[in-house]
N, C-alpha and C positions, 0 to 999 in steps of 0.2 A: 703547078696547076691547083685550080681551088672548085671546090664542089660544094654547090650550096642543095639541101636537099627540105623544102618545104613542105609542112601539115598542116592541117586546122580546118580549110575549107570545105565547104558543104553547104548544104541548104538551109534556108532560115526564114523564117516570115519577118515580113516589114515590122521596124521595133525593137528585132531580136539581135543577137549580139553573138560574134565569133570571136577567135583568136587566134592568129595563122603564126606559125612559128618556122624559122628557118635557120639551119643549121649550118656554118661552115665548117671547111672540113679542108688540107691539103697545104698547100707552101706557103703559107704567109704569114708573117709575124704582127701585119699592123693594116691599118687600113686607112681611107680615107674618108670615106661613108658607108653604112650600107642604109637596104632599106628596100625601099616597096614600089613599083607601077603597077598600073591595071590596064588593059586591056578591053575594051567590050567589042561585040560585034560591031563591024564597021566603022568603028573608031580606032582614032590612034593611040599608041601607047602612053600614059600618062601619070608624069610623076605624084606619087599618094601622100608618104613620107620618108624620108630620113632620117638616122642620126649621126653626127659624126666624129669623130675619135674622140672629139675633147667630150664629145655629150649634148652638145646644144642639137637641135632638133629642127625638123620644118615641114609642115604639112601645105597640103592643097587647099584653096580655099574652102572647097565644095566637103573637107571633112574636118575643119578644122571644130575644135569641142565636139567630137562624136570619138574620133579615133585618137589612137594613142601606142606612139612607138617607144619601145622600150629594150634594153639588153640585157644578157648573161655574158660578160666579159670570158667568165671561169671557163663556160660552155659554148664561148663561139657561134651564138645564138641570138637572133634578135626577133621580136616579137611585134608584131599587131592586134593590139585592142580596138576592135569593131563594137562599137555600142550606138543602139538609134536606127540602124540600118535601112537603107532605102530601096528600093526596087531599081533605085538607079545606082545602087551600088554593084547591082550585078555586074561581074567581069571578072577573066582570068587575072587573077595577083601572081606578081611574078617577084619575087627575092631576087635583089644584086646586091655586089660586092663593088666597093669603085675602091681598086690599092692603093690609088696615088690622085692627085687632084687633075693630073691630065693621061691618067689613065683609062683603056677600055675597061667597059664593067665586066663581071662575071654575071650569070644567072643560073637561077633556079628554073626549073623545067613549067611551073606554073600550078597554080592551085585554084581551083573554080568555085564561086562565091556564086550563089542563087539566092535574090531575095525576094522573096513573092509577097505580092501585095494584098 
């Protein structure tokens, strides 16, 4: 079992800039990806970005040069740099774990991002 446990989010005015951090934790040696979706009201879930084992990276169009994923291999941790942020980035962020390339993901419980304009 794998537990991912996410921080960073909160509130921010249009502009400002967060960093949501997620933590795994539980039986696994290796991964496939992890990384970030959001969530907004009434919308569907959607991928933000990833990294994955080897390192190479891939973002959404709608944050590509704003955001920026990154890791702590040591700490089992990966991170989201939110810089620029928009009122339309408001949505819950949710942290997964993909173990295998045709595996189910893991997830974090979700962290809620407010940006007010």
């Amino acid at each position: 079992q794998v537990q991912l446990v996410e921080s960073g989010g909160g509130l921010v005015q249009s502009g400002g800039s967060l960093r949501l951090s997620c933590a795994a934790s539980g039986r696994f040696f290796s991964y496939y990806a992890m990384g970030w979706y959001r969530q907004a009201p009434g919308k569907q879930r959607e991928l933000v970005a990833r990294i994955l084992s080897g390192g190479s990276t891939n973002y959404a169009d709608s944050v590509k040069g704003r955001f920026t994923i990154s890791r702590d291999n040591a700490k089992n941790t990966v991170y989201l740099q939110m810089n620029s942020l928009k009122p339309e980035d408001t949505a819950v962020y949710f942290c997964y774990l993909q173990p295998t390339a045709w595996g189910s993901n893991y997830w974090g419980q979700g962290t809620q991002v407010t940006v007010s304009s």
